[in-house]
Each structure stands twice: as C-alpha cells, then as structure tokens.
N, C-alpha and C positions, 0 to 999 in steps of 0.2 A: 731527775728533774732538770730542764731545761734553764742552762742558768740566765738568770735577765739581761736584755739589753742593756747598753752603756748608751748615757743620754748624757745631753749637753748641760740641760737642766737640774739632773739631777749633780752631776760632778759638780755646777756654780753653789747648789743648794746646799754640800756637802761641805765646799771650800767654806762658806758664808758663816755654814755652821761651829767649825772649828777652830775661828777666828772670836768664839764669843757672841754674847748681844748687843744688834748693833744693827745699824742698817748697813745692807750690803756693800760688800768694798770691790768684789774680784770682777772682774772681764773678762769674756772670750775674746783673742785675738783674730782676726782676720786676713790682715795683711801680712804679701808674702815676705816682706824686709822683715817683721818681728817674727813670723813663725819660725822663721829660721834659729830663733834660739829660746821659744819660749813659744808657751800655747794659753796659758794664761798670766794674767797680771793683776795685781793690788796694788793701784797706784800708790805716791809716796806722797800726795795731800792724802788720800784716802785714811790713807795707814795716821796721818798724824793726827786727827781728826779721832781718833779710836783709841790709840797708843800714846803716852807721851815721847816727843822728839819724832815720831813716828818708827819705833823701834820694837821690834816684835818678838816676845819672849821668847828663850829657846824652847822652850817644851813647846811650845803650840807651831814653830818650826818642823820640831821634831815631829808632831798630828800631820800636819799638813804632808810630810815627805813619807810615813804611813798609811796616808790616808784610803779607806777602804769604803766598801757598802754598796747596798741593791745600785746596780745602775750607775755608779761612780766608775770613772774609766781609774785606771793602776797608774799611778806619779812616780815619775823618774826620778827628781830633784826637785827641792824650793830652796830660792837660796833670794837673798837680800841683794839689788843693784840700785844704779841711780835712778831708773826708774820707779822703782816700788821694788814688790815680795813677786819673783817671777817663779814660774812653775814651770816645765815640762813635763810632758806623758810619758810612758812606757811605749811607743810609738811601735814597734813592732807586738809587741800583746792588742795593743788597741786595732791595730790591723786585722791581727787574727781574729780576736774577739767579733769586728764586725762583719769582714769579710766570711766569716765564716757561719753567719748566719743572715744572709744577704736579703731575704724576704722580709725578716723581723722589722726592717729600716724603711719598708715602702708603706708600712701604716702608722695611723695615725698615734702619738703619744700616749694621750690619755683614751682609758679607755668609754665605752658606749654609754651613755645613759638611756637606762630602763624606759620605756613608757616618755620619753619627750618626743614630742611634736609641734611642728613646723608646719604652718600655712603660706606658701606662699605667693602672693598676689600680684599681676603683673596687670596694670591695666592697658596698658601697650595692646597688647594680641586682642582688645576688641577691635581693633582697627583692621582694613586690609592694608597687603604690603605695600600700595603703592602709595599708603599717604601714612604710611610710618617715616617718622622723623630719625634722625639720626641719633637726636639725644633720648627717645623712645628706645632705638633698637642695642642702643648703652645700657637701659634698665632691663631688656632681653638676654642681653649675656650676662649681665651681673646676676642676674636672677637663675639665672641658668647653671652659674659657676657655682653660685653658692649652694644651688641642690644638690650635685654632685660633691659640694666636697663634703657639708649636714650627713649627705648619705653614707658619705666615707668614714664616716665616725662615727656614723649607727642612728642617727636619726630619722625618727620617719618623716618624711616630707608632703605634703601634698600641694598640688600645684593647680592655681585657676588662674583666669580663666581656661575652659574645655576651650580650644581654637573649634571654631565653625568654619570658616572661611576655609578651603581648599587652596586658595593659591595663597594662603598664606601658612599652612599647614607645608605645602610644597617650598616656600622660602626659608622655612625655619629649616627642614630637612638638610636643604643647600648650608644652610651654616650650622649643621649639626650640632644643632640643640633639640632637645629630647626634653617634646613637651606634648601631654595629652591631646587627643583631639576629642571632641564634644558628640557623646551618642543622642541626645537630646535634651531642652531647654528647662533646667529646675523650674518645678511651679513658683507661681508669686501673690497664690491667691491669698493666702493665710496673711504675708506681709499688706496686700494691697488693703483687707479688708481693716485693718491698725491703722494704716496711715487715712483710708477715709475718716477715719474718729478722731485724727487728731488733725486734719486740715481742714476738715469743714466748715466751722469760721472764718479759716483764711481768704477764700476765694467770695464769701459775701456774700454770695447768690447770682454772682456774673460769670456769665460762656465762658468755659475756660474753651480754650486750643485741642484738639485731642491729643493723648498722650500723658495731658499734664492734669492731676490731681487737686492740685492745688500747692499752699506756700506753708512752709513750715518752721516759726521759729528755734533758731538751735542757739540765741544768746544764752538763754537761761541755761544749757547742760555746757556752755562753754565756761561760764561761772563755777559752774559747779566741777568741773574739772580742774579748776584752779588757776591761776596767772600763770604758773611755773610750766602748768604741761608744752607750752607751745602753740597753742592754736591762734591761728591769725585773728587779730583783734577785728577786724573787718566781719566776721562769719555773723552775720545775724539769722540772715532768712536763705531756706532753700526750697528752691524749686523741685516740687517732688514730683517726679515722672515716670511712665511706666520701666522705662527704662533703666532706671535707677533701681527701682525694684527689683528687676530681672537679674541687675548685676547682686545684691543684698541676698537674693535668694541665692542663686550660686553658689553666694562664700557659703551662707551658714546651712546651704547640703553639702556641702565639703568639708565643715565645719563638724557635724554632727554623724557623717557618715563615713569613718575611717575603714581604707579593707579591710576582709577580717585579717589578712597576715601582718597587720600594721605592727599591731602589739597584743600581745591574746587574751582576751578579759578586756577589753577596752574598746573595742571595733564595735561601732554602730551603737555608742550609747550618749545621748546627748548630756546626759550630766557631767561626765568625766568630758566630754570632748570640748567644751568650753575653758573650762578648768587649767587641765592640762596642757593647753594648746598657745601658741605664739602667733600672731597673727602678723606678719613682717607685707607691709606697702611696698612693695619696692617701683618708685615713682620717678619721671621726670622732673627737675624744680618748677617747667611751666605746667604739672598736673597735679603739685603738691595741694593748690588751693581748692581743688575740684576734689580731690582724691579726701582731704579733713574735713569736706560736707559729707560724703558717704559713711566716713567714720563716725561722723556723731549722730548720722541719719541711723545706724545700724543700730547703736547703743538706746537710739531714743523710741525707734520701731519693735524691739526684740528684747525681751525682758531676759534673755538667758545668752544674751550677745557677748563676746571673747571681752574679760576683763583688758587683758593685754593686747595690746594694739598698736606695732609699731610703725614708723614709716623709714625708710630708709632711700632719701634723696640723693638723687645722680645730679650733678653738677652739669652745667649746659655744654653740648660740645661747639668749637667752633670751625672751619676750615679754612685755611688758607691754600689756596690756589687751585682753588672749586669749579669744574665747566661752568657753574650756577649759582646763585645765592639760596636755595632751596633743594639741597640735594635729597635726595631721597633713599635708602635704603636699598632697594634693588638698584638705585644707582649705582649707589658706591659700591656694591658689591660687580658685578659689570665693570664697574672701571678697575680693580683691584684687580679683576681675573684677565683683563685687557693687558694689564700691564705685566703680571704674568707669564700668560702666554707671551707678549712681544719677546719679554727678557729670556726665555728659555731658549725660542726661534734664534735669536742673536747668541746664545750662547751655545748652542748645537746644533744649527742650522736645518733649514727645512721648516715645514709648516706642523709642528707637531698637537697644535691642538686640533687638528683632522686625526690624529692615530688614536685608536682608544683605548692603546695601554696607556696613555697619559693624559686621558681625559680625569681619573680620581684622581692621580696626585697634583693636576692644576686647579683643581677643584677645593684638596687641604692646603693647599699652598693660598690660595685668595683667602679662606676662612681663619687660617693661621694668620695671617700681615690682619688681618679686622680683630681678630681677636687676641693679642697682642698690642697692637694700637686703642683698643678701646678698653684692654683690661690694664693696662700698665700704668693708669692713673689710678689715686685713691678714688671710689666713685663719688665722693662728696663733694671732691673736685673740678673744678674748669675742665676739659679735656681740648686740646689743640689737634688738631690734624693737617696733617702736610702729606701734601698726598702726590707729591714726586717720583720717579722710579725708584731714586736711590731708596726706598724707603720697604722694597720690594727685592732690593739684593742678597744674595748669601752671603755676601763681605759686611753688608752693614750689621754689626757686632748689636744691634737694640731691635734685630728682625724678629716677627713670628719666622719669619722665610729664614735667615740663620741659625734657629734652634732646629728648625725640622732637618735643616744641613748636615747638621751635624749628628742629628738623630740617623743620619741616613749613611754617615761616615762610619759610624760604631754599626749599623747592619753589616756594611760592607768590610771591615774590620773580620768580626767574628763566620762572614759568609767564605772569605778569604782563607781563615785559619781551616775553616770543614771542610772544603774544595781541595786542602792544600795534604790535612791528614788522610784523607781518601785515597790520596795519590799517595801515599808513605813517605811524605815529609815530614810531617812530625808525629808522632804516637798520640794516642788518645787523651784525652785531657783525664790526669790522674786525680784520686780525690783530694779535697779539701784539707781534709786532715793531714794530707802529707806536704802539703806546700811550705815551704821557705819564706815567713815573711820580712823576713829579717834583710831580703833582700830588695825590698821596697822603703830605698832610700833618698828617691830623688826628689827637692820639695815639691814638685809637682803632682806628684802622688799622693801626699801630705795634704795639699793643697784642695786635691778632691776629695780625701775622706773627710777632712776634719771641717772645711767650712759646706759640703753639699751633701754626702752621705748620712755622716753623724749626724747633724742635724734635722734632716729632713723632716722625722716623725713629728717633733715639738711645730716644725712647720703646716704641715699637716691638721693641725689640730686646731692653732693661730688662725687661717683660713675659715676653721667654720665658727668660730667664736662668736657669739651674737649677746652681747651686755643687754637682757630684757631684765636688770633687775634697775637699772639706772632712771633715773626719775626723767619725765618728761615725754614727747611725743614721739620724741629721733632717736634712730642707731645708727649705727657705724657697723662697717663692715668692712677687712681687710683683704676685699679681693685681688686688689691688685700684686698680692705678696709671691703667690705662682709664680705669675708674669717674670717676676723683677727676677726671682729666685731663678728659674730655666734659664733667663736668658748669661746672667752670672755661670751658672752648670756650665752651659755651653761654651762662655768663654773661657774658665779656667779647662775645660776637655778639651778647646782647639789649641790652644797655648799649647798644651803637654802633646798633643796627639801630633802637632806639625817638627816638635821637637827630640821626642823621643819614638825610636822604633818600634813598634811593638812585636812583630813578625820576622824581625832580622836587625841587621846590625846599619851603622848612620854610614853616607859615602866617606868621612874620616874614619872612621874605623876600618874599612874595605882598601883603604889605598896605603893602608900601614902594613899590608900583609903577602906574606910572601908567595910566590906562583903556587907551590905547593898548600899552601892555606887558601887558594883564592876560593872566594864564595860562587856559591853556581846560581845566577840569576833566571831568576822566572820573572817577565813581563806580562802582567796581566792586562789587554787592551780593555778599554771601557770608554761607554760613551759620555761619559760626565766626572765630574773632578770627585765626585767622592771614593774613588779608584785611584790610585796610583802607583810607579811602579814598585812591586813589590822583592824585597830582596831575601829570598829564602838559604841557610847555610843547610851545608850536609850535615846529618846527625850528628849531633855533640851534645850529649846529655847534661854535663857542665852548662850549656847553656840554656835549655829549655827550660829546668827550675823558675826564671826570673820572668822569662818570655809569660809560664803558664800564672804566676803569680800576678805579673800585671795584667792579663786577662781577668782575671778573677777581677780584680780591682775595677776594670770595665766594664765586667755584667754589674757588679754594683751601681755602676754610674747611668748604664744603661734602664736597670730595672726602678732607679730612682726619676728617671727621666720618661720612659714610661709611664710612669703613675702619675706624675705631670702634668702629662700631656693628657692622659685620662681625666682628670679634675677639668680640663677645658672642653674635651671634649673632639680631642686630637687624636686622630688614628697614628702611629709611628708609621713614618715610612722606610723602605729599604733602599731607592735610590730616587734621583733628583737629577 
C-alpha cells in the first residue's frame, strides 16, 4: 500500500491535537532566519493562554517529540525557547518522503466531491472585444481560473455564455482561456410565454418599443428574500426584454442539460440539475446591478430556478499611465505584446517578432504580464495598473514575465544535464530509491520544499473553495493565491539557483584546486540569459550523489510549477 503523503495541514492538526482542547496554538514557519532552527512554533502568549505560566507538561513534550499519523511529517525535536515550544522535522526523511513521490504533491489536498456542480456565468462574453472593459475582461480571467482550478479538484463546471461572436472567440484564444463557443441560440419561448402573464398589467395597453415586454415588479421577491440577502434596495421594477430572455434561457439549458460524462445518473435530468447545482455570477461591480435583476427575474419566471445563486464581484480596475481614459482590452493587450516584443528586440537584438519561432512565446509572455496583473489582486478588490516597461521585465521579481523566466531556467537546467549525459559526462539519472538525501542541506533547499512543495496540495484546493453555504447574495473567491504563490516559487528557485551550482562546482571552489584537479570547462553558447556558462567536472562519483539529488529537488519544483502554471492557463516555456 502506498504510504500517504505528508501535508502541512495535517502535521498542524496533529501538533493542535496533542497539545489538548483548545484552540489552536502552532504555526508553520516561513522565513528563512527562523527555519533555520525550527519549522514549527507555539508561541509563548499562546502556550500561557492554555498552560499556567505558559509551561508545558513533560509528557505531552515527550507526544510532541513522538509524534506520528497519516499524513504527519517525522519531528526531529520539541524543546521549550524564548520564543514559545519550537519544533523541527526530520528534514532528511521529509525530503525523501516527498521527493520521492513527486506527482502526489502537484494535486489537490482534499479529495473530489461526487456529483457537485458548478455553473459558471460570465456576463462579460455577451459583448464583442472591442467594447469589453477592462474590469469586464478581470471577470474573464477570474472566471476562467476558477474553472480550471473546480476542475482540478473534480468538479464539473459548466460555463455560459456559448461565445457567438468570432472575433471575440479569436481574443479569448490570444489569451488562452478556454471557453465554449455557441452552436446555436436556446429557445425562449416557454420563458417568454410566463413573462407575458406576468407583465401584462404592467405596460397598460400602451406601444411598447420592440424588443420589450413590458415592466415587472421584483420589490415583492426582494422582500421575500430577506434584508440580509444583499440585494440593492433600489430594485423595484425591470424592464423585461427579449433579450433578457434569451440570456434566462441559456443558463437554465445549461442548467438542466449537464453532459452525459458530467456525473453518471445525473446528466440531463432537471430535477437533480437545479438541486445540485451552484450558480456562481461572476460579475463586474458596474454589472452587479444589472446582473441581481436577472437573478430575481429568473427565480420569479421559472418555478424550478437554481435555489443557490451567487455573485461573485470583481472590484473596478484603474490605470495609471493609460495612452487613454478608456482603454479597451484588445488594447491592452496590443500594448503588453508591444512592450514585449520592444524589451526582447533590446535584449537580443534584431527584429524578432518577424521570426516565428518567437512569435508563441511573445504571445505567453503578453498573456502572462495580463494574467499575473489582473490575477494578483483578491477579485473583490480595487486592481491598479501600471503599465510601465518595468513591469514587463525578467528582473522585476512580481512579473507574469519573471515566473515564465524562470520556468525557462529550470528547462534549460535539466536540457543541459540530458545534452551533457549523451556526451558521457555524467551517467544516467539513477533511481530514486537510491539517492542520498541526507545531502540536501543547504537552507535553500529547505526553503523550496517546505514553504512551496509541501504545501502546494492544501494550496491547490484553497483556489477552488467557494463558501455557498454562507448566508447572503456574495462569495469570495481566492484566486489571486496562484498568482502570489508562483511568483514566491520563483523567487525562492532564483535566490538558490543564482547561488548554488547544480551541474558543477561555484568559481570559488574551482580556484582552490590544484592543476591536477582542474575542472574541464564546457561553455555552452546561447542566445538568452536563461543559459549560462556551464562548469562540468570529470567523473567523480563522490560527487554526483548531491548533483543527482538536487535535481530531483528541481523536478519537484518544476512539476509544482507547471501545475501552476496550468491552473492559469500557461503553457511552460523552455527558453526566453
């Protein structure tokens, strides 16, 4: 039997547990000054708070430095400081333990739940791209992230609107979001023929307009939803239009018509499909008020309409230092791939977005700096934009454009090491089971397992969380945690990667060695910085052990980075 992963959650659950009842006391550490002597802590308010004097029994000392169970990583020592009860791991077990099942760490913590389902609705993509708003094409990726990551965790998703529009089916492509296109129009006769019965008093016997119906009061179902739901006190009457229809009809054949491989026993049956189902807004704030007349148009049209109905508002984006006061989408994205292209031309000279081997990766490179800037706010929040070159570098450490950097260092890394064993510089990568981790000592190493590796899965999971049991009309959603989380990866993997060698030994270690020791250098030319020179020694088996170990340690980082980058919707690249 495959023994369980080591989770970050479960070791806090397990320290918590063995401390008594009580509300939780322990911390994961993060920073690299405390890991250095500890990886967990119980503060010493915490502890006195629980304990009198804050003094903690020896026995339950003695559990802690014991302590075992599914999923709990192996404790080195607990021992009593000024700070509180500090803990360290067994740091070479914890190594093996994960490294050594490196897959298990790129999915999600908890596992699938059976039969849920998610609707999600974007009303954004009725529009064409060129009068999509900026804080519209915020609720396009938010909406976008969060299906991918629901889907990463087993949920089935369904997504509306079907895009009709082609040149906006062609812009979503460009920013690779992966969103249905529309084979033809749900009917609206069934809804249209309800809403003539209930607005036909409204309009009096006077010409309407075409298009429009007539007026339909929604004070009375806003009452009856209660003060608490959220609905804007303002909603009385709506204008009911074909249009409106059209959209009403859509959700609830998407609503009522699940594929058959959604969930099996449950595709295509309208009783279970309302029931079952999450109905997630995901709206602009200036379409929140447009967006809670359809909602309660839908409940008050449709007798078998989604109990559960959330919205989930993106906060307004602003720009500073805009060509325009109304930038547009296709704009921004134009100027992202402008700046781009300039900065790669200045960095390796030549006109290269004429070549069309780097026509895709200027392509993930604009999509990444947008998606990156517009995911690395909570979406409930303001989002600012500065839309500078600097903002568009591989030095600047808060880039989409510096994670893909780096994504592209670690190809070039392990493309290095295969090019290099080819040529019988080093032997083949031996298995797993025989590596030495005990020689993965430097906190750097530390640094990537224990705050980006280990963690990931519970991260994973965080991302698709959607609180629909919480009272009211809003949700939250924590998409911007990705964002934050890569860009972190990347900084602690360039820290260690610019500092330690992975392939050879540092030029101080090279100039301490005698003629007879000297290393025999291979210069690998390349056209871009994620190459460098590389220092290969003659065979020494003594030394390969550590070499093949922190490799290992890098596909983890890599394959955690990948999956990442999946969740947005980012192809890895191999060079830059």
């Amino acid at each position: 039997m495959a023994t369980r992963r080591l989770g970050v959650g479960e070791t806090l659950g397990a320290l918590n547990a063995a401390l008594g009842p009580g509300s939780p006391v322990w911390i994961k550490e993060t920073r690299t000054r405390h890991l250095r002597s500890r990886d967990f802590l119980a503060p010493h308010r915490a502890l006195q708070a629980r304990f009198d004097d804050g003094q903690v029994p020896e026995h339950l000392l003695h559990a802690l430095a014991c302590l075992q169970g599914p999923g709990v990583a192996p404790v080195l020592r607990c021992a009593p400081t000024p700070a509180g009860l500090s803990l360290q791991l067994q740091r070479p077990a914890v190594f093996e333990r994960v490294l050594s099942a490196v897959a298990a760490y790129a999915t999600p913590a908890l596992p699938a739940l059976p039969g849920q389902r998610v609707l999600l609705h974007c009303p954004a993509l009725r529009s064409s791209p060129c009068a999509l708003r900026l804080s519209q094409l915020r609720t396009v990726l938010v909406a976008d992230h969060l299906a991918r990551a629901l889907r990463a965790h087993g949920v089935c998703v369904r997504l509306v609107p079907a895009v009709q529009d082609p040149h906006m089916l062609t812009f979503l492509q460009q920013l690779r979001v992966d969103w249905p296109a529309a084979s033809e129009r749900a009917s609206s006769h069934t809804l249209r023929s309800h809403a003539l019965e209930e607005v036909t008093s409204a309009h009096d016997g006077r010409t309407l307009s075409p298009g429009i119906l007539g007026r339909l009061c929604l004070k009375e179902l806003v009452e009856e939803q209660g003060r608490t739901a959220g609905y804007d006190s303002n909603l009385d009457n709506c204008l009911v239009t074909e249009d409106l229809l059209s959209v009403l009809a859509e959700l609830q054949e998407a609503l009522w018509h699940w594929p058959e491989d959604s969930h099996p026993g449950l595709a295509g049956s309208p009783d279970t499909g309302t029931d079952s189902c999450l109905v997630v807004h995901v709206v602009s704030c200036e379409e929140e008020f447009q967006q809670q007349k359809l909602d309660l148009l839908w409940r008050k049209l449709v007798d078998k309409a989604p109990l559960r109905q959330k919205h989930l508002i993106c906060g307004p984006v602003k720009v500073a230092g805009a060509p325009g006061p109304l930038m547009t989408a296709p704009e921004y994205y134009k100027f992202r791939h402008a700046q781009v292209c300039k900065a790669s031309a200045l960095k390796h000279g030549g006109d290269l977005a004429q070549d069309p081997a780097w026509t895709e990766i200027f392509g993930v490179l604009s999509v990444a700096t947008i998606k990156f800037e517009m995911l690395s706010t909570a979406p409930q929040s303001q989002l600012f934009l500065a839309l500078a070159d600097k903002n568009i570098s591989t030095k600047g450490t808060k880039s989409g454009t510096f994670v893909m950097y780096n994504c592209a260092r670690l190809a070039t890394l392990f493309e290095s090491y295969k090019c290099s064993m080819e040529q019988g510089l080093y032997p083949t990568f031996p298995p797993v089971s025989s590596l030495d981790f005990s020689l993965l000592h430097d906190e750097g190493e530390w640094l990537l397992l224990f705050n980006n590796i280990l963690p990931f899965p519970d991260l994973l999971s965080q991302t698709a969380m959607l609180d629909c049991t919480a009272p009211g009309l809003h949700i939250t959603a924590r998409t911007e945690m990705m964002c934050k989380f890569l860009v972190q990866l990347s900084m602690d993997f360039s820290s260690y990667y610019n500092r330690v060698h992975i392939l050879g030994v540092s030029a101080q270690q090279k100039t301490g060695l005698g003629h007879a020791e000297r290393y025999r250098v291979k210069t690998k030319e390349a056209e871009d910085e994620t190459s460098r020179p590389l220092l290969f020694q003659e065979p020494r088996p003594h030394r390969f052990g550590q070499m093949f170990v922190r490799l290992q340690l890098l596909r983890a980082v890599r394959e955690v980075l990948h999956t990442g980058l999946a969740m947005l919707g980012l192809p890895p690249l191999s060079h830059i």
